[in-house]
C-alpha positions in Angstrom: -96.7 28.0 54.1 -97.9 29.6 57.2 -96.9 29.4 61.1 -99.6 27.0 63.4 -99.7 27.2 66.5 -100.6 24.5 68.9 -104.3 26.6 69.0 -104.6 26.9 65.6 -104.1 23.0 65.2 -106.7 22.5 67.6 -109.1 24.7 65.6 -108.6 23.0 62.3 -109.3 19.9 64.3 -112.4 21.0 65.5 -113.4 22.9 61.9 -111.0 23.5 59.1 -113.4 26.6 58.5 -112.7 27.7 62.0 -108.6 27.8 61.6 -109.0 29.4 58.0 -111.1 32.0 59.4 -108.9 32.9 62.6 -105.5 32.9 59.9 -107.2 34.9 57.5 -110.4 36.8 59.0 -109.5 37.6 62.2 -111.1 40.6 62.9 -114.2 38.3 62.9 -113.1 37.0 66.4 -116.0 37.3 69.0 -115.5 35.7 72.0 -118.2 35.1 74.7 -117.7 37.0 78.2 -117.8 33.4 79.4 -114.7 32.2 76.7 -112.9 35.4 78.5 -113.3 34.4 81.6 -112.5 30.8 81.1 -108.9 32.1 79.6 -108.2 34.5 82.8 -109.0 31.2 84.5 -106.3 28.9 82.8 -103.8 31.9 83.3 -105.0 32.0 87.1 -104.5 28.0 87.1 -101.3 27.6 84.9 -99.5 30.1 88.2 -100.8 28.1 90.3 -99.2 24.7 88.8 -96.2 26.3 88.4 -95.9 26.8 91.9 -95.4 22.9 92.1 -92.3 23.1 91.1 -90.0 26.1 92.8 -86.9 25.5 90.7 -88.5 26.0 87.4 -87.9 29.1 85.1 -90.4 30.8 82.8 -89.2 31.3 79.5 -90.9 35.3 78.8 -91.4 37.0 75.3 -95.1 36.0 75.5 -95.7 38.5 72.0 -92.1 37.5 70.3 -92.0 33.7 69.4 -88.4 34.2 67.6 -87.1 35.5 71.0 -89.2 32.6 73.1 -87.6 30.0 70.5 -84.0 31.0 71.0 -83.9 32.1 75.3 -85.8 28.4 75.5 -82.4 26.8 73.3 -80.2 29.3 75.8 -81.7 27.4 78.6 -81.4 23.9 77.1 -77.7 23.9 76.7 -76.2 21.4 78.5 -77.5 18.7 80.4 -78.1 19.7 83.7 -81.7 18.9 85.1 -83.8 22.3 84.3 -87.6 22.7 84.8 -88.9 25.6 82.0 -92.4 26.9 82.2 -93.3 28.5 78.8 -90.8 27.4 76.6 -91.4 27.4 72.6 -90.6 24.9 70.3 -90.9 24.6 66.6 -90.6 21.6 64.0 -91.3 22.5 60.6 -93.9 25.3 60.3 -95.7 24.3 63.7 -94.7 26.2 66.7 -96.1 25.2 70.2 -95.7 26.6 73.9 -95.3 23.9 76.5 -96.9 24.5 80.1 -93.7 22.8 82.3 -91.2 21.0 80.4 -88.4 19.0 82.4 -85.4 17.7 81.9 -83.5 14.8 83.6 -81.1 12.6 82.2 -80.8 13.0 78.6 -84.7 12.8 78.9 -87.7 15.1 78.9 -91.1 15.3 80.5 -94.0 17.4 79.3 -96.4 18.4 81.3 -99.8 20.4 80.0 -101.9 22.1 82.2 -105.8 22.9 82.1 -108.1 24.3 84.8 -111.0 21.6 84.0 -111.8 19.2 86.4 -111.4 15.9 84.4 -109.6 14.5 81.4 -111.4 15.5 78.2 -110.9 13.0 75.1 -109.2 16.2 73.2 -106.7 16.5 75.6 -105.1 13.9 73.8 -104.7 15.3 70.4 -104.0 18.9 72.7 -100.8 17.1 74.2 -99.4 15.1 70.9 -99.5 18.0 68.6 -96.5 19.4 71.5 -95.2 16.0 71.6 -94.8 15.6 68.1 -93.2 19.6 68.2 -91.0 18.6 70.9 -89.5 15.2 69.8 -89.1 17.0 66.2 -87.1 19.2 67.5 -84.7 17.2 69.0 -85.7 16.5 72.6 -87.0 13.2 73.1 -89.5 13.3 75.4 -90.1 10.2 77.8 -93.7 10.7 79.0 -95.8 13.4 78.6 -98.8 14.4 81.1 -101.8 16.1 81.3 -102.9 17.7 84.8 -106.2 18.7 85.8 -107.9 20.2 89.1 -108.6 17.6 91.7 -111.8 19.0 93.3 -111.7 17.2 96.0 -108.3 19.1 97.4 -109.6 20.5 100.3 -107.0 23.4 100.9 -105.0 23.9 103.9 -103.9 27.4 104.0 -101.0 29.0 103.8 -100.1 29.0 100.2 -99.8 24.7 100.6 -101.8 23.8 96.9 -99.6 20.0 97.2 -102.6 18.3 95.8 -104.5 20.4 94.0 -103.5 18.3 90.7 -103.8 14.7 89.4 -101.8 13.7 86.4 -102.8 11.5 83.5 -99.9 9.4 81.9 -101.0 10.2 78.2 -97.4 9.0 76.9 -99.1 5.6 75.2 -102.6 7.4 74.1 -100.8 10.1 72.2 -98.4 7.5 70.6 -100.3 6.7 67.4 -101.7 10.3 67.4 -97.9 11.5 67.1 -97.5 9.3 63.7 -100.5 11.1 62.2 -99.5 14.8 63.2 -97.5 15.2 59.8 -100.6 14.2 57.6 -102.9 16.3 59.5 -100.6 19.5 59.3 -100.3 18.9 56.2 -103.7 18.3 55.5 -104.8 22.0 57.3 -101.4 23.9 55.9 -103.6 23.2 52.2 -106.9 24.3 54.3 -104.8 27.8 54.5 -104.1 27.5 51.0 -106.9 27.4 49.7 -110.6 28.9 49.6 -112.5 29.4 52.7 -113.9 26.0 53.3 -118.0 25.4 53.2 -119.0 24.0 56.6 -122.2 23.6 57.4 -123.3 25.1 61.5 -123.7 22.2 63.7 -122.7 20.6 66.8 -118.9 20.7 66.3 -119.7 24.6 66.2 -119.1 24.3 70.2 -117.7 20.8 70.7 -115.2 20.6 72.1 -114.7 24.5 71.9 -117.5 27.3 71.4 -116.5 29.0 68.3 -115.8 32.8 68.1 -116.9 32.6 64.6 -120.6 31.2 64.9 -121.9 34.6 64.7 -119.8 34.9 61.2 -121.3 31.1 60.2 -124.4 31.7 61.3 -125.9 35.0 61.2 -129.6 35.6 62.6 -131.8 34.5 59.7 -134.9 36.0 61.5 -136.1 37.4 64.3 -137.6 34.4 66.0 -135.1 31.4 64.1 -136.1 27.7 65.0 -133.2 27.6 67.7 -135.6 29.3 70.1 -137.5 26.2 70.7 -136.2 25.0 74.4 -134.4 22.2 73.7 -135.3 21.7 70.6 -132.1 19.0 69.7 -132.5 17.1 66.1 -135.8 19.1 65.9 -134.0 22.1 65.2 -131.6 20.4 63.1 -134.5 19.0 61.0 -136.2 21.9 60.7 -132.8 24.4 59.6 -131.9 21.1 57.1 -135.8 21.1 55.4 -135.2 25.0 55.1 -137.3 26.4 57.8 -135.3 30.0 58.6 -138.3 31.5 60.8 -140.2 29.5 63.9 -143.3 31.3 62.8 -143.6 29.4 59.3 -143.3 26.0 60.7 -146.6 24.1 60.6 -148.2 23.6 63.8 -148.3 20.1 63.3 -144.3 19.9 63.4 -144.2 20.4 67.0 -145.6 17.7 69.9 -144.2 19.1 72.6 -146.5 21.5 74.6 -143.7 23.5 75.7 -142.8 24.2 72.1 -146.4 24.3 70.7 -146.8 27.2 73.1 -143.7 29.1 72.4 -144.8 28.9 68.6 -148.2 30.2 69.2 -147.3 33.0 71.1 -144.4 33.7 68.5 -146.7 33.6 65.6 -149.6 35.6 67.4 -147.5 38.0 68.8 -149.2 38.0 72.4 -148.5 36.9 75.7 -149.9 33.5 77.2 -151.0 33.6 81.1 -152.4 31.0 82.4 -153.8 32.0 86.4 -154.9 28.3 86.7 -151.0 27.1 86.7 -150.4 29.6 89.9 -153.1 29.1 91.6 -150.3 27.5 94.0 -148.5 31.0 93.8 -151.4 32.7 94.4 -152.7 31.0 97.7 -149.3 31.9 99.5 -149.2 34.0 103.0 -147.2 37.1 103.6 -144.9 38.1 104.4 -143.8 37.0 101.4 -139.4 36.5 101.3 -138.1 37.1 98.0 -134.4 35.7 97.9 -131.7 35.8 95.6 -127.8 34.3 96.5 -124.5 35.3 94.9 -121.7 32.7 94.8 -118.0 32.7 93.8 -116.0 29.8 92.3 -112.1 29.8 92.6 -110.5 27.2 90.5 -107.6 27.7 93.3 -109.0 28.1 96.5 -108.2 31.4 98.2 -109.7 30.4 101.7 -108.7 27.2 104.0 -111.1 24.5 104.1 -112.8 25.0 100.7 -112.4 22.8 97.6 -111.6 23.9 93.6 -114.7 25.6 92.2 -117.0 25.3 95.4 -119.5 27.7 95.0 -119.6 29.9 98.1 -121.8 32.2 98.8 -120.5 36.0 99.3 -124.5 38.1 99.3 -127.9 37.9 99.4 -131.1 40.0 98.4 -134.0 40.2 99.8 -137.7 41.9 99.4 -140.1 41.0 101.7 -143.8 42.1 101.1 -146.1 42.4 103.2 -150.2 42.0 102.5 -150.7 45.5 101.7 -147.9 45.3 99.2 -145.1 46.8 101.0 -141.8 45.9 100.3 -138.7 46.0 102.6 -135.2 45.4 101.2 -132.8 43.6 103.1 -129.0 42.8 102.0 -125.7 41.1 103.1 -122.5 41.2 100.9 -118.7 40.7 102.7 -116.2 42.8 100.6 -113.5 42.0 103.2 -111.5 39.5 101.5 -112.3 37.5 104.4 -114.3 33.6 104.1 -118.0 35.2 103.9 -119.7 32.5 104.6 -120.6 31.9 108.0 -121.7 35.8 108.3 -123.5 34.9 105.2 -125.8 32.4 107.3 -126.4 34.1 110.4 -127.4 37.2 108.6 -129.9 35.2 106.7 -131.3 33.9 109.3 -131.8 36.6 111.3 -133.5 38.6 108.2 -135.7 35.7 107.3 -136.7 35.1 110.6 -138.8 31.6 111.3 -141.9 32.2 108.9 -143.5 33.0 105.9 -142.7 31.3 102.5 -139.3 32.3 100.7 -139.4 33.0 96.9 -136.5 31.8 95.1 -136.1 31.3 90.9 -134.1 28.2 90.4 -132.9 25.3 92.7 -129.8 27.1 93.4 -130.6 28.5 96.3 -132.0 25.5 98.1 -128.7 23.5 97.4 -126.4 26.6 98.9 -128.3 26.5 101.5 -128.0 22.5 101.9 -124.1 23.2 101.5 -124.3 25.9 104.6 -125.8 23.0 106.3 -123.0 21.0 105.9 -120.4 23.4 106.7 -122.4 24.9 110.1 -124.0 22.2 111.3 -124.8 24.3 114.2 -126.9 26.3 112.2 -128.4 23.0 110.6 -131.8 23.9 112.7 -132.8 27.3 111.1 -131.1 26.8 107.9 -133.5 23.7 107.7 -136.0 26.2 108.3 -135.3 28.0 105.3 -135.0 24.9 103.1 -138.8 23.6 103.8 -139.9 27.5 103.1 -138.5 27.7 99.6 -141.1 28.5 97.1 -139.6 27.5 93.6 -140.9 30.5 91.3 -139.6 29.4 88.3 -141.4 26.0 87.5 -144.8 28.0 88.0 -143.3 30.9 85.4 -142.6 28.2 82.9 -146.2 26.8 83.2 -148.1 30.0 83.4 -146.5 32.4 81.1 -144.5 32.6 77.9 -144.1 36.2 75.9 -142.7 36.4 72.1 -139.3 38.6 73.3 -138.5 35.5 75.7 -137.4 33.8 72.6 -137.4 30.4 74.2 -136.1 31.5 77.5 -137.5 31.5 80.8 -134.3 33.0 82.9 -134.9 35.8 84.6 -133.3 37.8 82.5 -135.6 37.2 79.2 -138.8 37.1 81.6 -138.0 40.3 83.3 -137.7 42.5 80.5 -141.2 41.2 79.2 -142.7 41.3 82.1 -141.8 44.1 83.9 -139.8 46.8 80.6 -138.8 49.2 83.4 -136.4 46.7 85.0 -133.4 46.9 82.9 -130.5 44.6 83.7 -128.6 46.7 80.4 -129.4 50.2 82.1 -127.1 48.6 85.4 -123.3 49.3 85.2 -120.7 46.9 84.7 -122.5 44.2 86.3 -125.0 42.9 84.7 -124.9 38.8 85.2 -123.8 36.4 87.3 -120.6 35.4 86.0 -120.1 39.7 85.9 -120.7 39.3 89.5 -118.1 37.2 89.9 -115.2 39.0 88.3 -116.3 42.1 90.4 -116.1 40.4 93.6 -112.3 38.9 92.9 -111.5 42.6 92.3 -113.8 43.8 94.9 -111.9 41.4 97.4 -108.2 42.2 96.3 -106.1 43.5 98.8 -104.7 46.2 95.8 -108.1 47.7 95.0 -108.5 51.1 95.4 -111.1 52.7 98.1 -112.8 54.5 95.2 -113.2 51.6 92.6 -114.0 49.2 95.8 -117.4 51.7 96.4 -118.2 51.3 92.4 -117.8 47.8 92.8 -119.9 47.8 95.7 -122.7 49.9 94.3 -122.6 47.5 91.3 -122.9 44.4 93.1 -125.4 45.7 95.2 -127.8 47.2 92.5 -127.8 43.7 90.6 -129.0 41.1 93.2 -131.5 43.5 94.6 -132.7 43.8 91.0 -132.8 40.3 91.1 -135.6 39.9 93.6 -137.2 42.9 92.8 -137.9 41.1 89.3 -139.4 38.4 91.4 -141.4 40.4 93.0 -142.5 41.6 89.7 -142.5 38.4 87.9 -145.2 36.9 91.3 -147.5 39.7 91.0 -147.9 39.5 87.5 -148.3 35.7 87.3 -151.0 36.3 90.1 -152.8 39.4 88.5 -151.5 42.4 90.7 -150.0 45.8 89.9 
């Protein structure tokens, strides 16, 4: 029989396909950018709840579990209270790592850790698969807990994060969950034994976890599969069940939604639709013309005093503004001082936006940073108010006028722009080359360690992507409207 680990219990949980293929096809692994970041967040978090509790020891050897198994029984000799971070446990074949483990009269308390921002129902089988490990292997535990960001911790400063966890009691909910642990190893120990089970692609594919495998599972059947269809839901489901590999040889009569009527004519003719009559709005604006873009940063442990858990605060802005002969000016504001960017932010938005002229923005996202500035500078309520009742929402006339083959359902920015405009390559940028890129380069950008020469790369970086941004939607208007 093989080793599981608390992960690889989770993954048969989720798919017993999933944990055969990470046991014996690993090299098949391909995790999203966005799985990546998500772990360098729970690393990011777990420090941070560990912080909670001074006296606590980590138990190291993250690569040697033989080594983590037996410094964690060093440190349990005795019965002296004794916090460990990180310490292993194994009972039977199953092996698990426990965030902060506690000890206090005779008795233990488990705490796991995640950086989400509310109790998810897995959580449950998460914390009595180490329950299970731990009691089997002879430390009875007397409640085990599951914390989670509180997002409305507003933090202080000064390193003070008391607060910036609730706790569930899941000691009763994982109670009948323990009892079945022993079937269910069982149960995926002969998954591992076995032939590589035949699961068909569906919705447990990324519930409660996005699989690294679904590019294994499901390889692109065509060019233009049934998947494109926005939203598409049991429709595509229907249509991959009854067979239907390519969007282009569904009948017509298949689809009732406009949307999707018009994303499979223009996928089986080949052409572009435009319709001029859906931006006539677009069309009848004055110049100048303001076309915005905003970056934002989310720390799941707030860095700067007065901000909460995953606010999104905004660190730079692009802007082109055209004027009626088609001239374009390119303003910009980013803060790589490490300092809270915000309120600079504002005032330097203001002042390039000045009091007129309609603002182009692709998305709502915009508008509700700016409704959050608001909030936070109420003295700059008047002009940023200003801004607000200027927004022109670009997108909503892009998805009614317009819809090219290569968009392949999409209507971000990024699968408009290449169609529209082929010479604005996001993959000919460096490093950054989406938002949640953006993000990892300003955390480095920001870090008091970062060298003077990767700080000016970083900076470049940054800078090229949002002001290709809202060159694309300068791009994106004049094409919608019929201009070079």
């Amino acid at each position: 029989m093989r080793h599981l680990s608390k992960s690889k219990v989770m993954a048969g949980l989720q798919c017993p396909k999933r944990l055969y293929l990470e046991v014996h096809r690993p090299e098949l692994v391909k995790f999203s950018k966005q799985a990546q970041r998500t772990f360098a967040i729970g690393d990011e978090v777990g420090e941070a709840a560990r912080g909670q509790y001074p006296d606590g020891t980590l138990v190291v050897h993250q690569d040697d579990l033989s080594v983590a198994l037996t410094h964690t029984q060093q440190l349990l000799d005795g019965t002296a209270p004794i916090t460990l971070f990180e310490p292993a446990f194994q009972h039977g074949r199953t092996l698990v790592r426990a965030d902060i483990f506690s000890r206090d009269s005779a008795l233990h308390r488990l705490v796991e850790v995640k950086s989400s921002t509310k109790l998810k129902p897995h959580y449950v089988d998460d914390v009595a698969i180490q329950a299970w490990v731990i009691e089997g292997a002879g430390y009875p535990l007397r409640t085990a807990h599951l914390a989670h960001i509180d997002t409305s911790f507003v933090y202080p400063g000064d390193g003070d994060y008391r607060g910036l966890f609730t706790s569930h009691d899941l000691t009763g909910e994982t109670a009948a969950r323990i009892k079945e642990m022993p079937r269910l190893v069982a149960t995926l120990q002969e998954v591992l034994r076995g032939s590589e089970p035949v699961v068909e692609v569906g919705s447990h594919c990324r519930d409660p976890f996005e699989c690294p495998f679904l590019g294994h599972c499901a390889p692109q059947e065509s060019e233009y599969p049934v998947n494109i269809l926005p939203r598409g839901g049991k429709l595509t489901e229907t249509l991959r069940a009854e067979g239907y590999t390519d969007l282009r040889e569904v009948p017509g009569e298949r689809l009732t939604n406009e949307k999707h009527q018009r994303v499979w004519r223009a996928t089986k003719s080949g052409a572009a639709e435009l319709s001029r009559e859906a931006a006539v709005g677009l069309i009848a604006l004055p110049y100048p013309r303001f076309y915005l873009d905003f970056e934002t940063i989310q720390f799941p442990v707030p860095i700067w005093a007065g901000t909460r858990p995953y606010e999104q605060l905004p660190f730079q802005w692009s802007c082109h503004i055209e004027t009626a002969d088609g001239r374009l000016v390119h303003r910009e504001f980013l803060d790589s001082s490490g300092h809270p960017p915000m309120r600079a932010f504002a005032e330097s938005l203001i002042a390039a936006l000045g009091m007129t002229g309609p603002v182009l923005v692709y998305s709502s996202f915009e508008r509700t940073q700016l409704k959050a500035l608001i909030e936070r500078f109420p003295n700059l309520a008047a002009p940023l108010a200003g801004i607000v009742g200027r927004l022109f929402d670009l997108l909503p006339v892009t998805q009614a006028a317009y819809y090219h083959p290569a968009m392949k359902g999409s209507w971000s920015m990024k699968a408009v722009l290449p169609a529209i405009a082929p010479d604005l390559d996001y993959n000919a940028l460096g490093e950054i080359q989406e938002g949640g890129g953006a993000q990892v380069a300003y955390r480095e950008l920001i870090r008091p360690d970062t060298l003077p020469e990767r700080k000016a790369i970083l900076t470049r970086g940054l800078r090229d992507y949002c002001a290709l941004d809202t060159l694309g939607l300068v791009r994106v208007s004049r094409h919608l409207e019929g201009r070079k």
